[in-house]
Each structure stands twice: as C-alpha cells, then as structure tokens.
N, CA, C and O of each residue as an XYZ file, in Angstrom:
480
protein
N      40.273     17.494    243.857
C      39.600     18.306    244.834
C      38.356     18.954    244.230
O      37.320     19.194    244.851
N      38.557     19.175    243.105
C      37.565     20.010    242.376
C      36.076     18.892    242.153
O      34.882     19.194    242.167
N      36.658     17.713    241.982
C      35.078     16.763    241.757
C      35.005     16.271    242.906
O      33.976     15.596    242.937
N      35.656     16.227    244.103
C      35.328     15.822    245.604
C      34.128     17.281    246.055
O      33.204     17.248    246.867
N      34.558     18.369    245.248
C      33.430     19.319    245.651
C      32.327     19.397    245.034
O      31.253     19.702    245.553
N      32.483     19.171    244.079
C      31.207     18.872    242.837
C      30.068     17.456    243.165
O      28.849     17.398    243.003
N      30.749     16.724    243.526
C      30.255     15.569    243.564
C      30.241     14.918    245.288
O      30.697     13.833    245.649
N      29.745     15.693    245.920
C      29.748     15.297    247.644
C      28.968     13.833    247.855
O      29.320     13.293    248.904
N      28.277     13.299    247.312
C      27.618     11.902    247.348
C      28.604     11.255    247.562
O      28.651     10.829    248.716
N      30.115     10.776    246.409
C      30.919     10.259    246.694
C      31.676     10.519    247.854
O      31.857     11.679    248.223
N      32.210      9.397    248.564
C      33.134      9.528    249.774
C      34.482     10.049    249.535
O      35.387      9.540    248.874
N      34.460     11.228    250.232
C      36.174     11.801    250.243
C      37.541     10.664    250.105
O      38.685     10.874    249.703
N      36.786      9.193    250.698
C      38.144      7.968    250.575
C      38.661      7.654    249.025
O      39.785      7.303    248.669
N      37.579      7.873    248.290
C      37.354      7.419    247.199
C      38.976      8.263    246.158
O      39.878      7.805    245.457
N      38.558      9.666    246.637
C      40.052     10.460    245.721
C      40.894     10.188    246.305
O      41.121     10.180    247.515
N      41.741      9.798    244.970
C      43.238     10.167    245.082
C      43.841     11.068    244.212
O      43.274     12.055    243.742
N      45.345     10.629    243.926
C      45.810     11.239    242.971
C      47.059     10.327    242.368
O      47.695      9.394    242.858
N      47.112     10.834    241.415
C      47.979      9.699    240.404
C      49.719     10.236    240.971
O      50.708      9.593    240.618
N      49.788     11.064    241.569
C      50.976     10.742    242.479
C      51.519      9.861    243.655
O      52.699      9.734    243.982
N      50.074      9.099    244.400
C      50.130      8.464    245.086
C      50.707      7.223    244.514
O      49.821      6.479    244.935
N      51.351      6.581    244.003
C      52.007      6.215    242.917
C      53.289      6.400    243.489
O      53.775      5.391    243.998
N      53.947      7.430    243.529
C      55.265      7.965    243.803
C      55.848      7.799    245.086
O      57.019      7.538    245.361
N      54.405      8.076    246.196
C      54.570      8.084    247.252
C      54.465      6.456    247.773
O      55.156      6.239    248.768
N      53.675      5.238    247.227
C      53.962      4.402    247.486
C      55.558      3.918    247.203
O      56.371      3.431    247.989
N      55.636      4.124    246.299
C      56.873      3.817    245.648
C      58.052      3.981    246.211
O      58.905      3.100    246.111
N      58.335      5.401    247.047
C      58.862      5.841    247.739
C      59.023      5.129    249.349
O      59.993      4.849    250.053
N      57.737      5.023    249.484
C      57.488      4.316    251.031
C      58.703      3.135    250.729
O      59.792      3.000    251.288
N      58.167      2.448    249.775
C      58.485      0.976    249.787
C      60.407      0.849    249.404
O      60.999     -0.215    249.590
N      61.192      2.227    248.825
C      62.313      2.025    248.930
C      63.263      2.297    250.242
O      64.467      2.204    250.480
N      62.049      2.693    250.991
C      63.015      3.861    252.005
C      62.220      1.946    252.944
O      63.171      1.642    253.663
N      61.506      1.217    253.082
C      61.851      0.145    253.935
C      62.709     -1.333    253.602
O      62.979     -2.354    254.235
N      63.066     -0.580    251.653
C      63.660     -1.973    251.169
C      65.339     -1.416    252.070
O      65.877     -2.120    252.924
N      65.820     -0.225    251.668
C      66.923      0.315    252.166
C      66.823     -0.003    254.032
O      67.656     -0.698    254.613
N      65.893      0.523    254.580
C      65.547     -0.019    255.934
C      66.159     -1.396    256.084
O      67.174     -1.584    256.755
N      65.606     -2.211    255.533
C      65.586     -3.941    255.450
C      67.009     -4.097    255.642
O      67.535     -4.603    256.633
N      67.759     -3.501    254.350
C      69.203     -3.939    253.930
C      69.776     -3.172    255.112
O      70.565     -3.981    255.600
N      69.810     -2.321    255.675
C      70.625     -1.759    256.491
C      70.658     -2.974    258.198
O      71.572     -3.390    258.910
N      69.222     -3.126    258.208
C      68.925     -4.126    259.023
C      69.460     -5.541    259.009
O      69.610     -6.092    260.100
N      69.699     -6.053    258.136
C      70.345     -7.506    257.610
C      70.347     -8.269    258.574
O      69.629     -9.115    259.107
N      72.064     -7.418    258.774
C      73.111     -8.379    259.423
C      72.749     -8.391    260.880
O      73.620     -8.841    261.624
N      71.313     -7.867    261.584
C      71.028     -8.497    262.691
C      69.721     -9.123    262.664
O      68.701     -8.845    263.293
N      70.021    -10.257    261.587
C      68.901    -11.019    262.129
C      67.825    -10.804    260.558
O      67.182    -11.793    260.206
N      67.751     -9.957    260.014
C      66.275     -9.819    259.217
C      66.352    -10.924    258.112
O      67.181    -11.830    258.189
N      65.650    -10.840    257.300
C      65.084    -12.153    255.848
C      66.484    -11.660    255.257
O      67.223    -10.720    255.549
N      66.529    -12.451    254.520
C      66.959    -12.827    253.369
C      65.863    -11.635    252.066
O      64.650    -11.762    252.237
N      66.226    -10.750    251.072
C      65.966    -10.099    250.409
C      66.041    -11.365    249.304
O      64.860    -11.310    248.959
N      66.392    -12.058    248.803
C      66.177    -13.373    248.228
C      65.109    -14.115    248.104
O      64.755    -14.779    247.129
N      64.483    -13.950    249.366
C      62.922    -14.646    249.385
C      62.240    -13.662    249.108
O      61.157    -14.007    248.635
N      62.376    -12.515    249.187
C      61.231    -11.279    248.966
C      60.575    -11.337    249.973
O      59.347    -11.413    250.016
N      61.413    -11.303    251.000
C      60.510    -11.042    252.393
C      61.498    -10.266    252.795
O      62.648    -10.667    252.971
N      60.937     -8.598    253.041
C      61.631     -7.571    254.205
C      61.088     -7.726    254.928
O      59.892     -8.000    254.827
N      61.785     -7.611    256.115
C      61.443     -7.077    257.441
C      60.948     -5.992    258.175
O      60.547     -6.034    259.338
N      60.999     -4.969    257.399
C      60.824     -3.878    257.284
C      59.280     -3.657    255.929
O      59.512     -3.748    254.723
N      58.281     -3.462    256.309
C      57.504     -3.163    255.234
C      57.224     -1.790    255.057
O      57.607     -0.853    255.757
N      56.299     -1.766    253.734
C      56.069     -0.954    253.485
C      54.975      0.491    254.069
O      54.803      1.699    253.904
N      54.403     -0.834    254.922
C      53.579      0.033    255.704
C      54.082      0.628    257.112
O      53.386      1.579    257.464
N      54.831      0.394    257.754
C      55.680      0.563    258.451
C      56.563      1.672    258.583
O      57.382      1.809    259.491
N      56.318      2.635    257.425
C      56.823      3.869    257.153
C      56.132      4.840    256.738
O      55.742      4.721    255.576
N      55.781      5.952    257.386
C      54.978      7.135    257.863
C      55.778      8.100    257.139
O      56.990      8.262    256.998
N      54.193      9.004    256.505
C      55.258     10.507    256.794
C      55.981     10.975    255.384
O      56.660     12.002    255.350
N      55.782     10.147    254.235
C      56.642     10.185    253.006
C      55.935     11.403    252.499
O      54.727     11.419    252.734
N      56.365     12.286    251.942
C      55.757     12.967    250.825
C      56.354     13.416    249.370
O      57.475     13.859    249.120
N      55.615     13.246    248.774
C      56.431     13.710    247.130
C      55.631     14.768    246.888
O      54.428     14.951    247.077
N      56.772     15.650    246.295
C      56.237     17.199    245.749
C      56.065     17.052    243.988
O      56.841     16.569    243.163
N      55.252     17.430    243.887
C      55.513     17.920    242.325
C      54.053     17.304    241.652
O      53.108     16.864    242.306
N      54.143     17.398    240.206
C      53.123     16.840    239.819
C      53.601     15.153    239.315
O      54.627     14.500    239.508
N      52.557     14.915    238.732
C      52.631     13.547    237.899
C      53.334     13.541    236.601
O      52.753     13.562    235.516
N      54.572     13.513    236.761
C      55.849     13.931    235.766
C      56.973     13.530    236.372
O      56.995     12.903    237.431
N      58.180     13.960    235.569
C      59.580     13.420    236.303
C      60.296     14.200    236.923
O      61.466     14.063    237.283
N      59.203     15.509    237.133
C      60.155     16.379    238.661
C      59.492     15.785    239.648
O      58.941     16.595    240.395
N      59.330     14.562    239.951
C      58.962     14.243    241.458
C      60.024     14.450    242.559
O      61.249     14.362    242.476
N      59.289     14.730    243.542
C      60.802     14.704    244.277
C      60.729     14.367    245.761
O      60.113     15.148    246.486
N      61.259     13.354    246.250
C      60.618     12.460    247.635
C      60.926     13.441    248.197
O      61.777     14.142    247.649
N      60.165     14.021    249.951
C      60.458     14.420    250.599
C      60.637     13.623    252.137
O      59.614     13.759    252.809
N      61.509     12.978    252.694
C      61.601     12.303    254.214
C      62.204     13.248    254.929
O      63.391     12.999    255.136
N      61.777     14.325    255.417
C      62.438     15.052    256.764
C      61.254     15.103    258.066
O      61.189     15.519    259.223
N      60.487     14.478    257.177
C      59.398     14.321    258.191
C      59.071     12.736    258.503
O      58.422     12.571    259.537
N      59.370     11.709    257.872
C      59.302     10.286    257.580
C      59.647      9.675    259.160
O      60.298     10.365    259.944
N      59.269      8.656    259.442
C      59.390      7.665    260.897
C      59.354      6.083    260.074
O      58.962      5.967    258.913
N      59.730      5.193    260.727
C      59.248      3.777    260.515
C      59.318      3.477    261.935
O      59.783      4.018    262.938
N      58.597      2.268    261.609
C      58.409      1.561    262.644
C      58.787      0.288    262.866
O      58.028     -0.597    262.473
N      60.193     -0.120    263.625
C      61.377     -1.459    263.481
C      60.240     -2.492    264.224
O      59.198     -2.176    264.797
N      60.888     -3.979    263.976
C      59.483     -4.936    263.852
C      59.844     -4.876    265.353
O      60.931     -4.521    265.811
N      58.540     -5.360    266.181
C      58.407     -5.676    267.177
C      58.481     -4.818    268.270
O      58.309     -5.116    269.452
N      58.998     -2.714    267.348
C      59.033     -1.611    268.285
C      57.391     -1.539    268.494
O      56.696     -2.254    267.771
N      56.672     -0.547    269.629
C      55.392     -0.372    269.794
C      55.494      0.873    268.936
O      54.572      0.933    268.123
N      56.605      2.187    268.866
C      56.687      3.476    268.965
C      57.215      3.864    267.744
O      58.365      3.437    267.646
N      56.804      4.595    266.618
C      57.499      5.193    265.360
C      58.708      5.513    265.901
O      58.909      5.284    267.094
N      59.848      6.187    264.960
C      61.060      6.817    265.264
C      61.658      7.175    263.935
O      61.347      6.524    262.938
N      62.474      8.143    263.874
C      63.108      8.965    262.564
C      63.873      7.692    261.780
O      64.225      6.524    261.944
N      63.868      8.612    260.964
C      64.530      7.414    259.681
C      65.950      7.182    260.295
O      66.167      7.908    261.265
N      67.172      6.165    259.881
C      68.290      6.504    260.411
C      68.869      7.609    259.215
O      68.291      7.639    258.129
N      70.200      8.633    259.518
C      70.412      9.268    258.450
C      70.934      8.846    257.430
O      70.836      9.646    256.500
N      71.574      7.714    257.139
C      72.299      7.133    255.565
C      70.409      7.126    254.954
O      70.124      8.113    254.276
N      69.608      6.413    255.117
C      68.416      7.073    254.949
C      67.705      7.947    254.137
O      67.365      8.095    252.963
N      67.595      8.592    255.500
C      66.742     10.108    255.124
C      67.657     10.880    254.358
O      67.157     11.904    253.893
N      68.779     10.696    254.110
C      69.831     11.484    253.125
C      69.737     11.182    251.753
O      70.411     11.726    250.878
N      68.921     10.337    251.586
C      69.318      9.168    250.216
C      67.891      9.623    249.408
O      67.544      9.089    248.354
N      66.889     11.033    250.290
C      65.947     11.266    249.542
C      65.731     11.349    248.218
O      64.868     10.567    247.820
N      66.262     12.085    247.342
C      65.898     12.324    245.761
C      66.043     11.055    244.776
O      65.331     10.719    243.830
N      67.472     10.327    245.440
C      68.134      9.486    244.800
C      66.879      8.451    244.547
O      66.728      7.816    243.504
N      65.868      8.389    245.869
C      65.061      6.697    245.890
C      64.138      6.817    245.275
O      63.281      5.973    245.536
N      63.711      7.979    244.026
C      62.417      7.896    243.423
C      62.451      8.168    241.398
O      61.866      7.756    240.397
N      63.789      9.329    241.869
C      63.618     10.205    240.438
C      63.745      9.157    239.301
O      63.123      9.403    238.267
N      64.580      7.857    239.377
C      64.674      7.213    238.219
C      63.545      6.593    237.735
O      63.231      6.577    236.545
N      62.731      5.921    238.917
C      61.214      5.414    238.828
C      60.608      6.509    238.357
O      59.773      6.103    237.548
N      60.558      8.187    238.448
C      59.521      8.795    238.074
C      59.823      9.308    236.591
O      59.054      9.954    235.879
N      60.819      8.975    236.357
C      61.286      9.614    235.151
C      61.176      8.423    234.217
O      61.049      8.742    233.034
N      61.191      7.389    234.425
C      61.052      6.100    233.262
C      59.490      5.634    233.423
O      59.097      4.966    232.466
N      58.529      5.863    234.453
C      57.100      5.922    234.351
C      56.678      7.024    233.505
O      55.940      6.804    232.544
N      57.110      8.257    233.800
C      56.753      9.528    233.378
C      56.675      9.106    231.382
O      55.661      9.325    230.720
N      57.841      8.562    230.850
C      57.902      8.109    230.035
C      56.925      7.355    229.092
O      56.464      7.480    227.958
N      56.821      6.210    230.524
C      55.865      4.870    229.641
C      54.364      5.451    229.356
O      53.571      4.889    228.600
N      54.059      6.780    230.142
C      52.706      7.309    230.181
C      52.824      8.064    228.834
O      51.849      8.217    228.098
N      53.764      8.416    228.614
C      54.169      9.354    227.015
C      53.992      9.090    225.887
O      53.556      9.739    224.935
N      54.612      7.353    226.096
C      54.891      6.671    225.052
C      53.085      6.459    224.472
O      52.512      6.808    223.440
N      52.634      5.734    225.695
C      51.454      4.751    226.251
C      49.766      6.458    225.201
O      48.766      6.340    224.493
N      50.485      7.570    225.790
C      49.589      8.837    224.968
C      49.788      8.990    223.746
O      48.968      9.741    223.217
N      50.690      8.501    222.970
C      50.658      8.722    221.889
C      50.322      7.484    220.954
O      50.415      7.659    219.739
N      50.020      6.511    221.337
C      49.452      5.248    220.492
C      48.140      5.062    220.679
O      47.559      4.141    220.105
C-alpha cells in the first residue's frame, strides 16, 4: 500500500501481496473438497486432474495473518459456484467447517522453505 501511494504511475492491478499465495491455495482446496464431495453424482474422475469444481468458481476466501505460518483461512463468507448453476451459493457445511484444517499445513511447510531458501 505504501508504494501503490508513492508510486501512482503504476496501476493499482499491479499490487499484490505475498499472501495471495494462501488465498489461492485455499480457494483451490475448498473446490478440490467441493469436487470430492460432488463425485458420486456424476463429476471427473480426480485421477485425470480434472475437478469439476474449479478454482475459480469460489468467491469470498480470505486469509488473515501475515506471510508466515499463522495463516489462517477464513470461509464464513465464501460461495462457489456448482457447474452449470447461473447463481453463487454458501459453501456446504462439512466445508466451510473444515476452515483452518485446508491451509495451515501448506502455510507452515512454505513458511519454512522461505526460511530455509533466507538463509543460503
């Protein structure tokens, strides 16, 4: 935020933040879990690496914290969108319950490789 103000020439699209990272990450477990819950009517095969459920398809994720291994997903606000619906809709709850569980191990073994990766 601080060089998006400093530096107004550049386009506001341009920042991010190295948590966005987390939050992809996040997106993409809460539609792999989507997928699997979906299966048995009809969806891919998780075998081919084709969900049914993508990643973009899910709204609304947020992770709190910094770029470290207290990340911590937040979905109480999260929607996806099932293939072929027009209309978002809430996560189902096995889900949105499964928040902390779908990120902390990814943020805590990245958090790591960045540790390792600073000191060589």
């Amino acid at each position: 935020m601080i060089c998006r103000q400093y530096a107004p020439s550049i386009p506001a699209s341009n920042f991010t933040a190295l948590t966005r990272l987390y939050q992809l990450r996040a997106q993409f477990q809460v539609a792999k879990r989507l997928s699997e819950a979906t299966r048995g009517a009809g969806a891919a095969n998780a075998e081919d690496g084709i969900w049914p459920v993508h990643a973009a398809d899910v709204k609304n994720v947020v992770t709190w914290a910094n770029h470290s291994a207290t990340v911590y997903p937040d979905l109480t606000r999260a929607v996806w969108t099932p293939p072929g619906a027009a209309e978002p809709m809430p996560l189902p709850e096995a889900v949105a319950s499964a928040d902390a569980a779908l990120i902390q191990v990814g943020a805590v073994a990245n958090a790591a490789g960045h540790h390792d990766a600073a000191l060589r």
